[in-house]
C-alpha positions as CSV (number, residue, x, y, z in Angstrom):
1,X,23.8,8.1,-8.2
2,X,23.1,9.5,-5.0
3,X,20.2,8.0,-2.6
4,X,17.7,10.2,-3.6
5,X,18.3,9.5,-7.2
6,X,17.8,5.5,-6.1
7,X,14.5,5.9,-4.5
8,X,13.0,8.1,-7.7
9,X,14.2,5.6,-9.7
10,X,13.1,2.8,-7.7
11,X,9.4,4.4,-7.3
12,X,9.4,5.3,-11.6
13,X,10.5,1.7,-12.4
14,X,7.6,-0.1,-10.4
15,X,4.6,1.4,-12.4
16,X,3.2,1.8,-8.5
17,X,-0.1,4.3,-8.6
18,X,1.6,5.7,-5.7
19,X,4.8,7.6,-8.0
20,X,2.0,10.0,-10.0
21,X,0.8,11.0,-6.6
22,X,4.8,12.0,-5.7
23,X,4.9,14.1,-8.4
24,X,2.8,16.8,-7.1
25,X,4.9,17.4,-4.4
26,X,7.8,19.9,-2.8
27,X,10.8,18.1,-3.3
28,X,12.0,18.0,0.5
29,X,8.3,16.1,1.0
30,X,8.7,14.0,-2.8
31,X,12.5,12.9,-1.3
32,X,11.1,11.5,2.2
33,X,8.0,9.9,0.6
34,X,9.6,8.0,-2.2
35,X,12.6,7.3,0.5
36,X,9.3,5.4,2.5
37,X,8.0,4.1,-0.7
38,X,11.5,2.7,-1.6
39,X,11.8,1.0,1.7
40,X,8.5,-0.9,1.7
41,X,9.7,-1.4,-2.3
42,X,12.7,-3.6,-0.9
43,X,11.3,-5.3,1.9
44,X,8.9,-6.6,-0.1
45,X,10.6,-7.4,-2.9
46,X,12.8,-9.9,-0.4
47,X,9.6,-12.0,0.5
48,X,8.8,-11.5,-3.3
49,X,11.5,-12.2,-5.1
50,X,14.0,-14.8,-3.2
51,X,12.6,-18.0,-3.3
52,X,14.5,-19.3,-0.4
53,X,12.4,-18.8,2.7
54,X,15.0,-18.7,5.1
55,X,17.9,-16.4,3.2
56,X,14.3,-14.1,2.5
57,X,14.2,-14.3,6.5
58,X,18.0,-13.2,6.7
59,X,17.5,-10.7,4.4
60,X,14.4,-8.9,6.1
61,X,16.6,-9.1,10.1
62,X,18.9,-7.3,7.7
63,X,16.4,-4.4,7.1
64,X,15.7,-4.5,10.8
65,X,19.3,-3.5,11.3
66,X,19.7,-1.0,8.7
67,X,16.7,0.7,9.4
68,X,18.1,1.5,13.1
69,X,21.7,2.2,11.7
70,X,19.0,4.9,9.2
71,X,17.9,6.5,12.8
72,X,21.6,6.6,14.0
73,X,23.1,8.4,11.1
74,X,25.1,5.1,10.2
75,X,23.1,3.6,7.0
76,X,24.6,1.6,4.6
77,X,21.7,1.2,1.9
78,X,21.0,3.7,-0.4
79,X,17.6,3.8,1.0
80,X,18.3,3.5,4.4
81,X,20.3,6.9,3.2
82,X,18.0,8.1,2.1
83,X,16.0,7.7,5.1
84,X,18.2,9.2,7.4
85,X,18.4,12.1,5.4
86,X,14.4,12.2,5.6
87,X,14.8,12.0,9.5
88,X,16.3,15.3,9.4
89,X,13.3,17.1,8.6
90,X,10.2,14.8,9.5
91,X,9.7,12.9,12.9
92,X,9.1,10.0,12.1
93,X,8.2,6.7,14.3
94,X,11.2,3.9,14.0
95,X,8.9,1.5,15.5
96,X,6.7,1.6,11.9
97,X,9.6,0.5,10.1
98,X,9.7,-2.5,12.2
99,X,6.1,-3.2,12.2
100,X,5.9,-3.3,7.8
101,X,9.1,-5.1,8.1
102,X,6.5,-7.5,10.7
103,X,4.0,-7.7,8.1
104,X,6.5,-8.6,5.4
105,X,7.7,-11.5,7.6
106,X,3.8,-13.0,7.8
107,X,4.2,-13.5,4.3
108,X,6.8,-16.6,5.2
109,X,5.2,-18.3,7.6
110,X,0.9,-17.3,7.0
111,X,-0.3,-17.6,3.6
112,X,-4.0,-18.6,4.9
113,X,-5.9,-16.2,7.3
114,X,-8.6,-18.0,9.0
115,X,-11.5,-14.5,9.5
116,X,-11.1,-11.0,8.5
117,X,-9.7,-9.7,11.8
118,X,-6.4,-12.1,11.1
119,X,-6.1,-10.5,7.7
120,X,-6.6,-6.9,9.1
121,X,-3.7,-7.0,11.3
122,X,-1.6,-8.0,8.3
123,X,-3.2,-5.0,6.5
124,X,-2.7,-2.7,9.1
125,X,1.4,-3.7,9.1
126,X,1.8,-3.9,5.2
127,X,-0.6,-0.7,4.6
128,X,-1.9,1.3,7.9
129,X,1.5,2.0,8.9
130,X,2.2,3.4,5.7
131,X,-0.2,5.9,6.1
132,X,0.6,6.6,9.0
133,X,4.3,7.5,8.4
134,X,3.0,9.3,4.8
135,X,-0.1,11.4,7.1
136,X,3.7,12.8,9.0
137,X,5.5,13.6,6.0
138,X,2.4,15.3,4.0
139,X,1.3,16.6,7.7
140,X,-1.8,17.6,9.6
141,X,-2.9,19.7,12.5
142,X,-5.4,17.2,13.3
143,X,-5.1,14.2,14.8
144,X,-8.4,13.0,12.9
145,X,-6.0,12.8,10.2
146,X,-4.5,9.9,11.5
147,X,-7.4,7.5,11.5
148,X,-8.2,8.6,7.6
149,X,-4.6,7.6,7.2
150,X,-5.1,4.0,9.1
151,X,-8.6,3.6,6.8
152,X,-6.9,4.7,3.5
153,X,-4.2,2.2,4.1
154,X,-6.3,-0.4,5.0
155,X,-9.2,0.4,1.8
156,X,-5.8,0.3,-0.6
157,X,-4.6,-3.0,0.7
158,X,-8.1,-4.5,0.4
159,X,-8.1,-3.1,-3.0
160,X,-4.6,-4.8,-4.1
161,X,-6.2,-7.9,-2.6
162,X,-8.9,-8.5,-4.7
163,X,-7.0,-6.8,-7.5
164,X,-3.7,-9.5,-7.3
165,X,-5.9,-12.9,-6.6
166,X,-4.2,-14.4,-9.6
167,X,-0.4,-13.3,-8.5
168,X,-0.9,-14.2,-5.0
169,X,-2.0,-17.9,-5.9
170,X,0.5,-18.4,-8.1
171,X,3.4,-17.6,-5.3
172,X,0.6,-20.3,-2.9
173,X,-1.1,-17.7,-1.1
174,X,-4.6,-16.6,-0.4
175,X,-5.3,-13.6,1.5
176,X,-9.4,-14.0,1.1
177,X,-10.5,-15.0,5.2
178,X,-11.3,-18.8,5.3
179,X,-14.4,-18.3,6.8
180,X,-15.8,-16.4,4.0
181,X,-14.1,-18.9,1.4
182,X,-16.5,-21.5,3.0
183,X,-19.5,-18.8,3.5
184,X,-19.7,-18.2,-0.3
185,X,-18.4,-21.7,-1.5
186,X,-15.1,-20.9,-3.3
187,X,-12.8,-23.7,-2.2
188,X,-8.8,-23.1,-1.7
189,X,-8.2,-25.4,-4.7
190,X,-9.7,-23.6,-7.5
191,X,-7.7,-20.4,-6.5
192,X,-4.6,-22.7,-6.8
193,X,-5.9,-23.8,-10.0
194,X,-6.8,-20.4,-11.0
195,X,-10.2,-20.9,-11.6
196,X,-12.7,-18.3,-12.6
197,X,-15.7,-19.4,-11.1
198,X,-19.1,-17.6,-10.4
199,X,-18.7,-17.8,-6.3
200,X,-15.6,-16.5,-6.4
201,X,-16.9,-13.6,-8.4
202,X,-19.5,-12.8,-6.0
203,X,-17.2,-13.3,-3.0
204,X,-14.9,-10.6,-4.2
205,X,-18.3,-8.5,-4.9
206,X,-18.6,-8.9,-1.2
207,X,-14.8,-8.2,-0.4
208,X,-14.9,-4.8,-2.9
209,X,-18.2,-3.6,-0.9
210,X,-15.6,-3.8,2.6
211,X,-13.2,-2.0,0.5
212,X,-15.6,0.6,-0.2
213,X,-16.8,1.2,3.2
214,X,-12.8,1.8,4.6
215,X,-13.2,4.7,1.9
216,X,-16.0,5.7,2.6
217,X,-14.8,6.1,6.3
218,X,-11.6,7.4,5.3
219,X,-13.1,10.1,4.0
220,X,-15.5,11.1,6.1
221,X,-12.7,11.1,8.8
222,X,-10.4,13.4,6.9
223,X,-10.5,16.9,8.9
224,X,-11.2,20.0,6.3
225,X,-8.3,21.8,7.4
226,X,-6.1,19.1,6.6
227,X,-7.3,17.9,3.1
228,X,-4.8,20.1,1.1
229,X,-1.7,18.8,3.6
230,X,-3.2,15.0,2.5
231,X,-3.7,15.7,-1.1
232,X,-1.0,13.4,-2.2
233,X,-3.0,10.9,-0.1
234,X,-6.4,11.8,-1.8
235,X,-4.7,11.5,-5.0
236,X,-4.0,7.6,-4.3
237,X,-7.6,7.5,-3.1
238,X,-8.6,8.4,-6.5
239,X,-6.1,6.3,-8.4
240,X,-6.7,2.9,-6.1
241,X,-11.0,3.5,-6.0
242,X,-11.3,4.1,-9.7
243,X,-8.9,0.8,-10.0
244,X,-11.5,-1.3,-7.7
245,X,-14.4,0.0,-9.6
246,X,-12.7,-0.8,-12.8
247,X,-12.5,-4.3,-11.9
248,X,-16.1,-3.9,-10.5
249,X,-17.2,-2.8,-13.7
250,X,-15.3,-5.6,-15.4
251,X,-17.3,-8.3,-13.0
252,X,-14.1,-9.0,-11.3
253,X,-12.2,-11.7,-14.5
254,X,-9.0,-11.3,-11.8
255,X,-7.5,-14.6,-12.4
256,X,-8.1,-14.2,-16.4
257,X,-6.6,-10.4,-16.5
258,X,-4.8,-8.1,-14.4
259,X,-7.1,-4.5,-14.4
260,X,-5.1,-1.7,-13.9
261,X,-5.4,2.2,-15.4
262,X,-2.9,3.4,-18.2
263,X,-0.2,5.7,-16.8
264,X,-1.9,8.5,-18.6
265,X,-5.1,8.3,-16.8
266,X,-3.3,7.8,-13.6
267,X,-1.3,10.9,-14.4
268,X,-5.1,12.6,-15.0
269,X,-6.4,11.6,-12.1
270,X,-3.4,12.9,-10.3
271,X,-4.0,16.4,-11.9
272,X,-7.7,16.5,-11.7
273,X,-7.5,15.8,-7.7
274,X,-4.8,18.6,-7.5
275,X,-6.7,21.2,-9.3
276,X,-10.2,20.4,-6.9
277,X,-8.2,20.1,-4.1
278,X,-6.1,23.7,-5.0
279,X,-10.1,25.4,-5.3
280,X,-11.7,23.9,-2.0
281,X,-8.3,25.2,-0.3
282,X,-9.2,28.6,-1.7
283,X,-12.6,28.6,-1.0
C-alpha cells in the first residue's frame, strides 16, 4: 500500500463529510488534501482513542517529530509520506502542523472553557488552521481568501460542537463556554448525565445562530475570483450548514441522537455545489 493509498483509505473509512468534497478534485490536489486530512485523522485519534493521558501525550511529541522529519524528506509514517510528497508541489506552512497538533494537546489538559474567546483559540488550532493549509492546496489569488478559510474553519468546528454534545460528555468534556452554561441555566452535571433538557436546547439555539454568522461571514469574505479554486471548501460549506440546520430542524435531541446526512445526500450535495459553482465560473 503506498502512502497515498493510506490516506484515501483513511479519509473513505471515517464517514468524514470532508472525503465527498475530495472527490471532486485533480488528483495531485485530492493526494495533498486527504494527506492533511489523514494527519489531523491521526492526531486526533491519539487524544481520542488512547485512554492513557500521558502515552496520548508521547504519542502526539511523536507527531511533532515526524511532521519536521515530513519537511526534511525523512518521514517514517505513511502520512508523514505522504506529506512530504505533498510538500513537493504546495508551500505549505510547518508551523500549522504544530499549531493542530497544539490544539490536539488542549484536549488533555482543558476540557472546560470558561467564555467563548478560550474556546475560539481551540477552534482556530483544531479547525482555522485547517483551512488555512486546505485555502493553499485548493489556492487563491486573493488573500481575502484566507479569512473565508479562518471563518469556514471556525463555523465547521462550532457545527461539530453542538452536533457531538453527547460524544464529548461521555469522554468528560464540554466545549459549551461556562459563562453561557450559567447565562442560559444548563448546569455541567446534566451534560455528564446526558440530559436533554429545555435550556440546553435553547442554549445550543444560541450557539447554532454563532455558527451561522461565521458562515455567513465566510461567505461574504470569499473573493469571486477565487470561488471555483475553493469549491472543495464550498462543498463542506454545504455539507456542514445543511447538517447544523438539520439538527435545527430537529430542535437540537443531540444527547438522544446523533444527526448526520446519508452518504448519498452528502454525495448530492457534493455534486449540486460543483455543477453551480462550474456555471458561475463560466458566467
Amino acid at each position: 500500500m503506498t502512502p497515498q493509498q493510506y490516506c484515501r483509505d483513511k479519509a473513505a473509512k471515517s464517514g468524514s463529510s470532508f472525503y465527498y468534497s475530495f472527490l471532486f478534485l485533480p488528483p495531485q490536489q485530492r493526494d495533498a488534501i486527504m494527506a492533511l486530512y489523514a494527519f489531523c485523522r491521526e492526531v486526533d485519534d491519539a487524544v481520542d482513542e488512547i485512554s492513557d493521558p500521558s502515552i496520548a501525550a508521547q504519542t502526539l511529541a511523536w507527531w511533532r517529530e515526524e511532521v519536521h522529519r515530513s519537511f526534511l524528506g525523512n518521514a517514517t509514517h505513511p502520512v508523514g509520506k505522504a506529506l512530504s510528497a505533498t510538500l513537493q508541489d504546495f508551500a505549505l506552512n510547518e508551523e500549522y502542523f504544530h499549531e493542530i497538533i497544539d490544539g490536539m494537546e488542549m484536549d488533555l489538559t482543558q476540557h472546560r472553557y470558561p467564555a467563548f474567546k478560550h474556546l475560539a483559540l481551540y477552534c482556530h488550532r483544531v479547525a482555522s488552521v485547517v483551512g488555512l493549509l486546505s485555502a493553499e492546496i485548493f489556492g487563491f489569488t486573493d488573500r481575502n481568501t484566507l479569512k473565508f478559510a479562518e471563518k469556514l474553519g471556525l463555523a465547521f468546528q462550532l457545527t461539530n460542537i453542538i452536533r457531538d454534545v453527547r460524544e464529548d460528555a461521555e469522554r468528560g468534556r464540554i466545549y459549551l463556554p461556562e459563562d453561557e452554561l450559567q447565562q442560559f441555566g444548563v448546569s455541567t452535571q446534566s451534560i455528564l448525565q446526558l440530559q436533554q433538557t429545555e435550556a440546553l436546547t435553547k442554549l445550543l439555539a444560541f450557539q447554532a445562530q454563532r455558527a451561522e454568522h461565521y458562515y455567513q461571514q465566510a461567505m461574504q469574505l470569499l473573493p469571486d475570483q477565487d470561488r471555483y479554486r475553493q469549491r472543495t471548501a464550498l462543498i463542506m460549506a454545504e455539507i456542514y450548514r445543511t447538517t447544523l440546520q438539520e439538527i435545527a430542524n430537529e430542535n437540537f435531541p443531540v444527547m438522544q441522537q446523533r444527526i448526520s446526512l446519508t452518504p448519498i445526500r452528502k454525495l448530492w450535495l457534493a455534486w449540486k455545489t460543483v455543477r453551480r459553482e462550474k456555471k458561475l465560473a463560466k458566467a
